[in-house]
N, CA and C atoms as an extended XYZ file, in Angstrom:
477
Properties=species:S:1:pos:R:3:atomname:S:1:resname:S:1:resid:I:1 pbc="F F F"
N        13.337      -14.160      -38.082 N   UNK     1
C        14.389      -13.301      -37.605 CA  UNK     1
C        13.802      -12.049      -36.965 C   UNK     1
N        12.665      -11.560      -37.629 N   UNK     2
C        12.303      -10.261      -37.116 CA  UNK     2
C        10.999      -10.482      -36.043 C   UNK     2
N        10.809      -12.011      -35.536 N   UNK     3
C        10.030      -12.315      -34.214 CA  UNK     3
C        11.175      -12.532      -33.522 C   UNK     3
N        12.646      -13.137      -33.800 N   UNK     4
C        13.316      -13.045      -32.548 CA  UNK     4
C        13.798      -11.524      -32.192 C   UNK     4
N        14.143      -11.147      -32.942 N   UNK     5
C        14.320       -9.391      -32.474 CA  UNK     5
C        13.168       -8.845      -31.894 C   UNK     5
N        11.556       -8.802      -31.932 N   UNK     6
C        10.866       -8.295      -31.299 CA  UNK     6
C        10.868       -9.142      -30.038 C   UNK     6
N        11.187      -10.754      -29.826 N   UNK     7
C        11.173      -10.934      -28.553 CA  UNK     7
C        12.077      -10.424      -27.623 C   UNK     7
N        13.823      -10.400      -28.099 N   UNK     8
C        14.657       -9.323      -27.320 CA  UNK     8
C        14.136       -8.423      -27.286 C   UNK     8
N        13.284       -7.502      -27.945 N   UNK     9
C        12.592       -6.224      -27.315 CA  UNK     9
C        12.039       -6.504      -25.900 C   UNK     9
N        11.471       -7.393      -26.175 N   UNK    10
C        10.166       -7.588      -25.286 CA  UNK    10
C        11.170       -7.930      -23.624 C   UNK    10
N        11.647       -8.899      -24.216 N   UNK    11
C        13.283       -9.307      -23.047 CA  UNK    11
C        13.423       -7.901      -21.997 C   UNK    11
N        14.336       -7.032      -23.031 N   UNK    12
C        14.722       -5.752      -22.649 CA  UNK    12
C        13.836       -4.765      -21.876 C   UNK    12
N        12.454       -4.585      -22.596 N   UNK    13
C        11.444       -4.082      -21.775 CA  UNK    13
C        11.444       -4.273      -20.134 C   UNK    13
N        11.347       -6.077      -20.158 N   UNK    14
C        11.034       -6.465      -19.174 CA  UNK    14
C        12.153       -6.302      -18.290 C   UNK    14
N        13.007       -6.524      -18.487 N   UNK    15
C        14.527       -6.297      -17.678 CA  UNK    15
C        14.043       -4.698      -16.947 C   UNK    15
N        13.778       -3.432      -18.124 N   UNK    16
C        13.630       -2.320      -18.095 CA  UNK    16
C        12.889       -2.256      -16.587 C   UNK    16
N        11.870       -2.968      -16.757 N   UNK    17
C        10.536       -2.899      -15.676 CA  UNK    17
C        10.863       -3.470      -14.510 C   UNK    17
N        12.044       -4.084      -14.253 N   UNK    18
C        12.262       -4.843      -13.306 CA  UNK    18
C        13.241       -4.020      -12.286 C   UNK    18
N        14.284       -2.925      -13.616 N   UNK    19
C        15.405       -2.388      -13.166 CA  UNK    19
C        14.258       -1.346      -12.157 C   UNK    19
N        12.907       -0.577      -12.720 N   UNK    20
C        12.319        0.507      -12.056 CA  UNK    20
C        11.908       -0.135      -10.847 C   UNK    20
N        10.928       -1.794      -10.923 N   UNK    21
C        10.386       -1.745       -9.925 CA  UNK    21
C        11.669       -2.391       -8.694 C   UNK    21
N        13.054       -2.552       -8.465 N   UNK    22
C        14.221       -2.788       -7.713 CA  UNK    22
C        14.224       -1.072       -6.999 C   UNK    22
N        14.009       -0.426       -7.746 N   UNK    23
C        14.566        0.642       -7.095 CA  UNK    23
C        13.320        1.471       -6.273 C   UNK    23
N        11.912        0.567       -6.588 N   UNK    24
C        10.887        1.448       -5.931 CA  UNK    24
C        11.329        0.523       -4.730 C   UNK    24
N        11.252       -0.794       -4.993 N   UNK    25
C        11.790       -1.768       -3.640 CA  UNK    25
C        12.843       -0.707       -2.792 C   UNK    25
N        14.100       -0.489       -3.502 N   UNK    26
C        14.721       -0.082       -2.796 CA  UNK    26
C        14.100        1.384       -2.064 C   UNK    26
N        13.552        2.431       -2.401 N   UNK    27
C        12.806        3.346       -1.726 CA  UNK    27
C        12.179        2.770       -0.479 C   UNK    27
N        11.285        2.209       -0.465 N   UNK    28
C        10.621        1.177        0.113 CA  UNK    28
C        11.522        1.117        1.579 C   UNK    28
N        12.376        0.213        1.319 N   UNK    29
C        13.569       -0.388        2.037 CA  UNK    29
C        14.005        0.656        2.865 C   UNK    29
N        14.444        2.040        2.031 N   UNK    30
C        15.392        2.988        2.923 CA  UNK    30
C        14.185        3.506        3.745 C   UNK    30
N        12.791        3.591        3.267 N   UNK    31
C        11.552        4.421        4.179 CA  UNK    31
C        11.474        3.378        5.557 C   UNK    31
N        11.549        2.325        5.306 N   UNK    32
C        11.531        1.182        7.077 CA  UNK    32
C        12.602        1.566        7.502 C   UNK    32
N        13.854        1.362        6.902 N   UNK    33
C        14.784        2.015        7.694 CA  UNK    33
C        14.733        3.475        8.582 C   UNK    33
N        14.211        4.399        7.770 N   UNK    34
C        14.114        5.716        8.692 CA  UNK    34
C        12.656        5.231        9.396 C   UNK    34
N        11.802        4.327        9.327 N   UNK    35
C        10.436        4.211       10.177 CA  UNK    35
C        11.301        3.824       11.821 C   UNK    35
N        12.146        2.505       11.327 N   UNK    36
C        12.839        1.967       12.574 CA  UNK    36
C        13.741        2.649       13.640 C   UNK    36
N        14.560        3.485       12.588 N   UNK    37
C        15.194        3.853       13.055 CA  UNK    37
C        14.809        5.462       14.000 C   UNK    37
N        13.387        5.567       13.416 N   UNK    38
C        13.188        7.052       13.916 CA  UNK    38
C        13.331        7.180       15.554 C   UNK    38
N        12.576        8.084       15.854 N   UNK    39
C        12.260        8.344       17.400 CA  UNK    39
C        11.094        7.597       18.056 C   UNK    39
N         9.765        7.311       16.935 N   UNK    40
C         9.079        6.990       17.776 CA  UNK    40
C         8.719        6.091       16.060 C   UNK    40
N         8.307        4.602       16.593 N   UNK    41
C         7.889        3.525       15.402 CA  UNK    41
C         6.627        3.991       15.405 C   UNK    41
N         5.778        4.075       13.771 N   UNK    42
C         4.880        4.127       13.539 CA  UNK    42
C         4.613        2.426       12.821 C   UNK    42
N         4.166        1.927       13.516 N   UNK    43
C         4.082        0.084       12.929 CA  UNK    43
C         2.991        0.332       11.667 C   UNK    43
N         1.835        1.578       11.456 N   UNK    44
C         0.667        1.443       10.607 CA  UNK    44
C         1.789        1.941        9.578 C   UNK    44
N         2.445        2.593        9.312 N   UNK    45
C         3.513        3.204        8.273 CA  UNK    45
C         4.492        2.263        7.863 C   UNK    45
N         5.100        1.264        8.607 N   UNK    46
C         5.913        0.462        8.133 CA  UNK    46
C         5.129       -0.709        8.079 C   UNK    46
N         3.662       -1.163        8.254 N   UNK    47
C         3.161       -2.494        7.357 CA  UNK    47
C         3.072       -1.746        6.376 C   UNK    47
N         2.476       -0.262        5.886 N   UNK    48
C         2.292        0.076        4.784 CA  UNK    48
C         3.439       -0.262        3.672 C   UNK    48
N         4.606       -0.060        4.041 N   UNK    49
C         5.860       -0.396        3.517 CA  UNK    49
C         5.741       -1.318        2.933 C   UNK    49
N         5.748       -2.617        4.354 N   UNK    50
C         5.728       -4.208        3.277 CA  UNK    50
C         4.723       -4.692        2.514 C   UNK    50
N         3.585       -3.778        2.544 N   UNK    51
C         2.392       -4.170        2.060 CA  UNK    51
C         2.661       -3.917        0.291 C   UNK    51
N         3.295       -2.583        0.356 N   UNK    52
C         3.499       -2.047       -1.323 CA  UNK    52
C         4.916       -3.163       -1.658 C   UNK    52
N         5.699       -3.624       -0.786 N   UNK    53
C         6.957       -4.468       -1.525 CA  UNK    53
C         6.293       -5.770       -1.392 C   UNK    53
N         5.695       -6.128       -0.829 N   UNK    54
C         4.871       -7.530       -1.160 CA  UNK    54
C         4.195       -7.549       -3.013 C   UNK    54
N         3.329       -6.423       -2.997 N   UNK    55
C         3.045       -6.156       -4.396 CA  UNK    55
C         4.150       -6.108       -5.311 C   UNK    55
N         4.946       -5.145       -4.914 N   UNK    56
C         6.241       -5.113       -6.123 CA  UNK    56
C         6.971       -6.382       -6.312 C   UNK    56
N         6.969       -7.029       -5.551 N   UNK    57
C         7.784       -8.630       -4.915 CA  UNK    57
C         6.972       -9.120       -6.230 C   UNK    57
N         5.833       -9.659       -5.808 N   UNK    58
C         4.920      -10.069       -6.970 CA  UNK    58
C         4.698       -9.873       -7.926 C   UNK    58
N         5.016       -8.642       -8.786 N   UNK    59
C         4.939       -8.175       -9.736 CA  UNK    59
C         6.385       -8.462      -10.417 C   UNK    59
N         7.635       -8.778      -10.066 N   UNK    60
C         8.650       -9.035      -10.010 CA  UNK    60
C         8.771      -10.609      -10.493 C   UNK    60
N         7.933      -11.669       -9.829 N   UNK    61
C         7.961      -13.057       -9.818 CA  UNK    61
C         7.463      -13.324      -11.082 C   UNK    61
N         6.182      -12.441      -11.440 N   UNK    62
C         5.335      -12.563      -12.665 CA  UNK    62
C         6.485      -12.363      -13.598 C   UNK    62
N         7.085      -11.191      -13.813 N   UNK    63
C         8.222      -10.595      -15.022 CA  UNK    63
C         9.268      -11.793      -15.296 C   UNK    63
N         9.312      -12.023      -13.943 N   UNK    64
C        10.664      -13.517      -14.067 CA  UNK    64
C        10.026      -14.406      -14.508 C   UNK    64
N         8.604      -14.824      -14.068 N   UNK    65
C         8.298      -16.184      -15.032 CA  UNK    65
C         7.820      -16.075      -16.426 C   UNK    65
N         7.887      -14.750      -16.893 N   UNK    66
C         7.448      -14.187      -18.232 CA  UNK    66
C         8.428      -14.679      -18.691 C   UNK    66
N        10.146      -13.913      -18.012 N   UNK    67
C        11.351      -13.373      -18.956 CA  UNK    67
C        11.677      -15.105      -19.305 C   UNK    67
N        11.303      -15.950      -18.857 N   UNK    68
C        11.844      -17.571      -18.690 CA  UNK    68
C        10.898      -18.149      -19.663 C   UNK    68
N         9.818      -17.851      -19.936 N   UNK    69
C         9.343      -18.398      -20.267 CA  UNK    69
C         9.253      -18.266      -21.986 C   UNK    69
N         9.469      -16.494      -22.391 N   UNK    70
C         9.883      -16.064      -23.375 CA  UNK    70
C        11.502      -16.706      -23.791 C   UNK    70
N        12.514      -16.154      -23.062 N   UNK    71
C        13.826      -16.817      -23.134 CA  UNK    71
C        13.628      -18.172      -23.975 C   UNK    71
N        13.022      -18.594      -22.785 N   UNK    72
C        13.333      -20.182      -23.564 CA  UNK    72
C        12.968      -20.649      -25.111 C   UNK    72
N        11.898      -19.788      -25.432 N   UNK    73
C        10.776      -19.799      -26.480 CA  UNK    73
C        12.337      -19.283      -28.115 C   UNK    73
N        13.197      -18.443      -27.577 N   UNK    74
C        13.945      -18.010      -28.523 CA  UNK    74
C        15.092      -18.506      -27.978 C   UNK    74
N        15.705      -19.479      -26.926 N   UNK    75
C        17.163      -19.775      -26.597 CA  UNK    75
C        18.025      -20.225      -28.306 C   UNK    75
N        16.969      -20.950      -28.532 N   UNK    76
C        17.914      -22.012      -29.589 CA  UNK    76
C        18.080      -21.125      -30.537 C   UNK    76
N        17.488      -20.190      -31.013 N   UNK    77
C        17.660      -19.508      -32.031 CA  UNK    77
C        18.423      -18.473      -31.735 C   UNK    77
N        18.628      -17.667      -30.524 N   UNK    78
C        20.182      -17.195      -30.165 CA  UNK    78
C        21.122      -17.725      -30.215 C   UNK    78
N        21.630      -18.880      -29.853 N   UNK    79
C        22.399      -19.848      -30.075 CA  UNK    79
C        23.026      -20.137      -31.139 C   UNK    79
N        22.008      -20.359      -32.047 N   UNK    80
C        22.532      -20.491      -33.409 CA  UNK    80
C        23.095      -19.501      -34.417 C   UNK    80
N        22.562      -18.439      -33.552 N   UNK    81
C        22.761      -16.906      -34.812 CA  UNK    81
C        23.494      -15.748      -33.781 C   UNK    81
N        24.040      -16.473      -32.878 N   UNK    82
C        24.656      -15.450      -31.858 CA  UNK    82
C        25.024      -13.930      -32.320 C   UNK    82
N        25.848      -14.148      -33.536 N   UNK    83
C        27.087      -13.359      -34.190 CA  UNK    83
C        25.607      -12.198      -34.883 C   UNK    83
N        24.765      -12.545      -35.029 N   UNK    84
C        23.146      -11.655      -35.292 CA  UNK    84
C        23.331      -10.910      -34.499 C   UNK    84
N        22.574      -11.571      -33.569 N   UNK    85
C        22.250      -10.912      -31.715 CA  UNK    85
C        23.287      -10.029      -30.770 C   UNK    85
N        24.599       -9.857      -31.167 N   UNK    86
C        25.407      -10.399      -30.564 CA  UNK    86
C        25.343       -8.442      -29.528 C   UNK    86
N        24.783       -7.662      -29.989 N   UNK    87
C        24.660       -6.070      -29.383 CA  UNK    87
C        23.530       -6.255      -28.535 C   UNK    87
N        22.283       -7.228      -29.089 N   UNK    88
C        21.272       -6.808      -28.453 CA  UNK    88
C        21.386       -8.080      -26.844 C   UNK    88
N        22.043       -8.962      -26.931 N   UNK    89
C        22.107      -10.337      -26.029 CA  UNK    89
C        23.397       -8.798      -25.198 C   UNK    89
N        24.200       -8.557      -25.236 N   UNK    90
C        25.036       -7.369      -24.598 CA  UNK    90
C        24.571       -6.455      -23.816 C   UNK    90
N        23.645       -5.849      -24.181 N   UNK    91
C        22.481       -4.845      -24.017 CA  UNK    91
C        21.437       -5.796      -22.685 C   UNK    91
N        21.117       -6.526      -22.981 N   UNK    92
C        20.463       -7.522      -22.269 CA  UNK    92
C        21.533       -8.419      -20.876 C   UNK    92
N        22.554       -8.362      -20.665 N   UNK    93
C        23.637       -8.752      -20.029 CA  UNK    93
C        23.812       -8.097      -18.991 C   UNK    93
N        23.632       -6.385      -19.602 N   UNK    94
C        24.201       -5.587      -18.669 CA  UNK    94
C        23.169       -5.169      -18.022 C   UNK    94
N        21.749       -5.258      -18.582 N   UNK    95
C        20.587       -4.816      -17.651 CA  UNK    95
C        20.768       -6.110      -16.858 C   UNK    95
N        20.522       -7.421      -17.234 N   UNK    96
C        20.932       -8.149      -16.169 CA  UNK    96
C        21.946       -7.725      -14.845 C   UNK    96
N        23.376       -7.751      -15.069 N   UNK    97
C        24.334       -7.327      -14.146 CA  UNK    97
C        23.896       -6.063      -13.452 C   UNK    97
N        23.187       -4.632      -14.094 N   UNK    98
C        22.171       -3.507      -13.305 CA  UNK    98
C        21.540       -4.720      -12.190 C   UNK    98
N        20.302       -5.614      -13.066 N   UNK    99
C        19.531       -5.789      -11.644 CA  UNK    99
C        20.269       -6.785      -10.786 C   UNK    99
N        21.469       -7.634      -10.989 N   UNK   100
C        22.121       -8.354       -9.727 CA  UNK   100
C        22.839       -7.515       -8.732 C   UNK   100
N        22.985       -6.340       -8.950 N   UNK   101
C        24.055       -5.463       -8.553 CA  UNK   101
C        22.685       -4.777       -7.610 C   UNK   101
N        21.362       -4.126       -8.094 N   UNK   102
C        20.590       -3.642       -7.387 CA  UNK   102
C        19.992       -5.195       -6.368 C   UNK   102
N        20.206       -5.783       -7.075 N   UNK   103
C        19.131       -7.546       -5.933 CA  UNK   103
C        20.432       -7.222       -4.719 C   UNK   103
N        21.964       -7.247       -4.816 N   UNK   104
C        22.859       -7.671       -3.344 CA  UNK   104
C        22.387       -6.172       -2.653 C   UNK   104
N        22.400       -5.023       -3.405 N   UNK   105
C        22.093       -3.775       -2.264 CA  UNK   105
C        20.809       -3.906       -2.014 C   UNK   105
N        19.871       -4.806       -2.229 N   UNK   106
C        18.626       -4.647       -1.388 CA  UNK   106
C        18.631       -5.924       -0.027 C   UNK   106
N        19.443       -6.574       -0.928 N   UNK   107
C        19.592       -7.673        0.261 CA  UNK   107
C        20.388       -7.608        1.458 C   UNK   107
N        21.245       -6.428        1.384 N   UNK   108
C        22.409       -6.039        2.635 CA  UNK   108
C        21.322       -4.626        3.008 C   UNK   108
N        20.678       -3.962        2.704 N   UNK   109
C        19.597       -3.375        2.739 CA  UNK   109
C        18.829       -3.463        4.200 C   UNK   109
N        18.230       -5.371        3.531 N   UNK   110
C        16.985       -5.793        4.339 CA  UNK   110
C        17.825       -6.518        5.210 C   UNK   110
N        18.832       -6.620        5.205 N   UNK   111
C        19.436       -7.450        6.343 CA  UNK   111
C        19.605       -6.322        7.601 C   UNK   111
N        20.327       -5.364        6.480 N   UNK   112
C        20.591       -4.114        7.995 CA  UNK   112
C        19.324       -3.934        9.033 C   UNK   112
N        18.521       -3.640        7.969 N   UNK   113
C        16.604       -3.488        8.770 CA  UNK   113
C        16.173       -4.712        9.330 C   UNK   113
N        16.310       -5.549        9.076 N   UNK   114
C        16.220       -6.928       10.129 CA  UNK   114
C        16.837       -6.616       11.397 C   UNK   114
N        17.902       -5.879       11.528 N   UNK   115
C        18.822       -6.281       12.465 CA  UNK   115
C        18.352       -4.913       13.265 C   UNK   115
N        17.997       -3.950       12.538 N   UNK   116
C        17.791       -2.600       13.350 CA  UNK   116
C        15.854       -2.851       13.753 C   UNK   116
N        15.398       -3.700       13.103 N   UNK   117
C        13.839       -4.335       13.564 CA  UNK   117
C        13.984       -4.828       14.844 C   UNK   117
N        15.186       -5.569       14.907 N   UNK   118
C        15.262       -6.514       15.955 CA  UNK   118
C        15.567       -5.783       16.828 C   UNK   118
N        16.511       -5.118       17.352 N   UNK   119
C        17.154       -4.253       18.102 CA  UNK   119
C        15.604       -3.367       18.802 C   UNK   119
N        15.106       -2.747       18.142 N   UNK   120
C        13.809       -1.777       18.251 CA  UNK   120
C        12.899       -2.663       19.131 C   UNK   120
N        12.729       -3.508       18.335 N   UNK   121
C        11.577       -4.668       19.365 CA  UNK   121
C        12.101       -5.093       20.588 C   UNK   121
N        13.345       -5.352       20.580 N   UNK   122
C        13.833       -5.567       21.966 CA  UNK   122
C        13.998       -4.713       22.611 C   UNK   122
N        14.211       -3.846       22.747 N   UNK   123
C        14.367       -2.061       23.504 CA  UNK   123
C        12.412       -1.760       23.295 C   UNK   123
N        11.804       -2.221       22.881 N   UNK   124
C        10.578       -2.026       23.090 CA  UNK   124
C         9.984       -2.788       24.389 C   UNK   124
N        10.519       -3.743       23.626 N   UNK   125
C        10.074       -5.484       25.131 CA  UNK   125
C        10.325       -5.085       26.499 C   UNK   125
N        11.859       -4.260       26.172 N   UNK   126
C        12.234       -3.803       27.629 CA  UNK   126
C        12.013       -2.923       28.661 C   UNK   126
N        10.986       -1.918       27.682 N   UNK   127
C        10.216       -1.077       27.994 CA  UNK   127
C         8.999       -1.472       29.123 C   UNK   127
N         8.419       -2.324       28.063 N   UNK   128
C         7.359       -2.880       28.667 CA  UNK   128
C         7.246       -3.541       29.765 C   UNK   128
N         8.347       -4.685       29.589 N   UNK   129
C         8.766       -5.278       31.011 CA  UNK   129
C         8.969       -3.909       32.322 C   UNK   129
N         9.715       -2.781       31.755 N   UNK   130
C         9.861       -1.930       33.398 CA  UNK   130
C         8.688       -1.164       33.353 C   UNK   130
N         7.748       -0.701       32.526 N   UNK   131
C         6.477       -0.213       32.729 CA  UNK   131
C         5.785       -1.439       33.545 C   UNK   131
N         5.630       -2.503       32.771 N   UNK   132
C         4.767       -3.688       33.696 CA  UNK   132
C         5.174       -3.849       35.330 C   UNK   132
N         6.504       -3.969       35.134 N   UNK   133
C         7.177       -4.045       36.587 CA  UNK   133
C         6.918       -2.782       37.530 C   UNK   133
N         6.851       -1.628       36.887 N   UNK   134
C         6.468       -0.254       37.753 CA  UNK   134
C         5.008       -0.417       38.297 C   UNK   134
N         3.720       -0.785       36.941 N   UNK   135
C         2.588       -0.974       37.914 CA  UNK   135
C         2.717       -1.759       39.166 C   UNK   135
N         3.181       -3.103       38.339 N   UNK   136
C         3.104       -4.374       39.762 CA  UNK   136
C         3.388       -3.958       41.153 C   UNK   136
N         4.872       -2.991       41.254 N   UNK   137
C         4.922       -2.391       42.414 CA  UNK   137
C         4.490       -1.410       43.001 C   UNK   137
N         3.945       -0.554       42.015 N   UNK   138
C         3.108        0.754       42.844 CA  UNK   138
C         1.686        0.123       43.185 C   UNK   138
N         0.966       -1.264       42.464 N   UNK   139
C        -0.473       -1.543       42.666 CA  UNK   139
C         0.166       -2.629       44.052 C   UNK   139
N         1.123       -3.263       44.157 N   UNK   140
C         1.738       -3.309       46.217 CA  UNK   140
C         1.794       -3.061       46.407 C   UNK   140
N         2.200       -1.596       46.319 N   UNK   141
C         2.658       -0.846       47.442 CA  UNK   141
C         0.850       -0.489       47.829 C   UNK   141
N         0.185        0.037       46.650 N   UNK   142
C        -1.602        0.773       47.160 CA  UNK   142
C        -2.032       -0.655       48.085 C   UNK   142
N        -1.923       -1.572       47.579 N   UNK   143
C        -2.457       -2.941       48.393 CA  UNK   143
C        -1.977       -2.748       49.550 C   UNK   143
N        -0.961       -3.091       49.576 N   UNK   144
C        -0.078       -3.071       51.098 CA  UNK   144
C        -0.626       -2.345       52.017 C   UNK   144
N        -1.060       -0.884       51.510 N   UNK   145
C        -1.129        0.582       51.985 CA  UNK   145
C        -2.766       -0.039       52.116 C   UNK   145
N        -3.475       -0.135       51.693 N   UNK   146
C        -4.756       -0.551       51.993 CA  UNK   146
C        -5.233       -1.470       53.136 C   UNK   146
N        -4.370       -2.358       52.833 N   UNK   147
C        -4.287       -3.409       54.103 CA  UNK   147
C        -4.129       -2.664       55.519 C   UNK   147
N        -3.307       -1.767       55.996 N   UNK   148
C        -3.122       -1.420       57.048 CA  UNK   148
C        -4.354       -0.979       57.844 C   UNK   148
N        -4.689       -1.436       59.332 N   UNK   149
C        -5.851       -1.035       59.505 CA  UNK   149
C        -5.729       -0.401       60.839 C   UNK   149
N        -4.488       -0.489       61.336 N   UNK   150
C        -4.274        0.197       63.039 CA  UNK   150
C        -3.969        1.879       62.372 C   UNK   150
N        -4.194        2.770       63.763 N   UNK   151
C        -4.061        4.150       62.934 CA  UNK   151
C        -2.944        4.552       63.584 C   UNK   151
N        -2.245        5.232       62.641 N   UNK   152
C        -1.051        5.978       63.372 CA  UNK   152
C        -0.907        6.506       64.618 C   UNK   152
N        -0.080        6.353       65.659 N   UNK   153
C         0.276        6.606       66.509 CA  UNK   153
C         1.785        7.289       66.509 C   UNK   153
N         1.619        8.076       68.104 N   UNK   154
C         3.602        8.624       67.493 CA  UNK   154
C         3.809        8.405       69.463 C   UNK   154
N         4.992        7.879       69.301 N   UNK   155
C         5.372        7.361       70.875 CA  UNK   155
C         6.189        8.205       71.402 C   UNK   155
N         5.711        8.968       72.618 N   UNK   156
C         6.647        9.586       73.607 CA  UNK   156
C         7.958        9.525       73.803 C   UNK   156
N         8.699       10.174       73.659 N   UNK   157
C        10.345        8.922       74.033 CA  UNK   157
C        10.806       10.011       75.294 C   UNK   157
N         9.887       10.939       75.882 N   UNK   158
C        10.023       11.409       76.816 CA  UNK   158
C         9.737       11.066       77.896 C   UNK   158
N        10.616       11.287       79.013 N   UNK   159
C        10.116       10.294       80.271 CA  UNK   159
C         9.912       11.128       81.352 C   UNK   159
């Protein structure tokens, strides 16, 4: 009885650690957003971004295959003694419902920044295309202008 209560500790902890590292994610999240959205993209500042939520991502996967793997180790014995458990499985519910509630605002989050990524890159592309297109025609026009080899003349129209 008093190893399944230290494993709900352990449960809870982990929930605990999951609720902090959602919300460094979410920091994370709102910093690309102001990277994208700024005036001028710094791309070395926003890989930095996904580089630290790649880690937290991972550190996240580990906790989940912990919390599953513990869970399971004590399911049956919650089960059976519910009316025991029944504050600390509660307690454990609602940190759950905390992190589903923080998982949809990171996911409408990263969708917004997908969409404001996309937007940026294309208004970038388009850039490039009329910069590219500006050389092409000023390096014809110098060609053109090079080519010419008769020298100016100016014609009388006086008679």
């Amino acid at each position: 009885m008093e190893a399944t209560e230290n494993y709900l500790q352990v449960l809870s902890d982990s929930l605990d650690r999951k609720i902090v590292i959602l919300e460094e994610i979410q920091r994370l999240t709102d910093s690309q957003r102001n990277i994208a959205s700024g005036e001028s993209f710094d791309d070395k500042a926003f890989e930095n971004t996904i580089e630290k939520k790649s880690a937290l991502i991972e550190q996240i996967t580990k906790l989940d295959s912990g919390f599953r793997l513990l869970y399971d180790n004590i399911k049956e014995q919650l089960e059976n003694s519910r009316s025991l458990y029944k504050n600390e499985i509660a307690k454990l519910q609602q940190k759950i419902k905390i992190i589903l509630d923080k998982n949809a605002a990171l996911q409408t989050a990263e969708q917004s920044n997908r969409n404001l990524i996309a937007k940026r890159f294309g208004e970038l592309k388009k850039e490039i295309y009329r910069i590219k297109k500006s050389r092409d025609t000023a390096a014809n026009y110098y060609k053109t202008m090079n080519n010419i080899t008769s020298e100016p003349f100016f014609l009388d129209q006086k008679k």
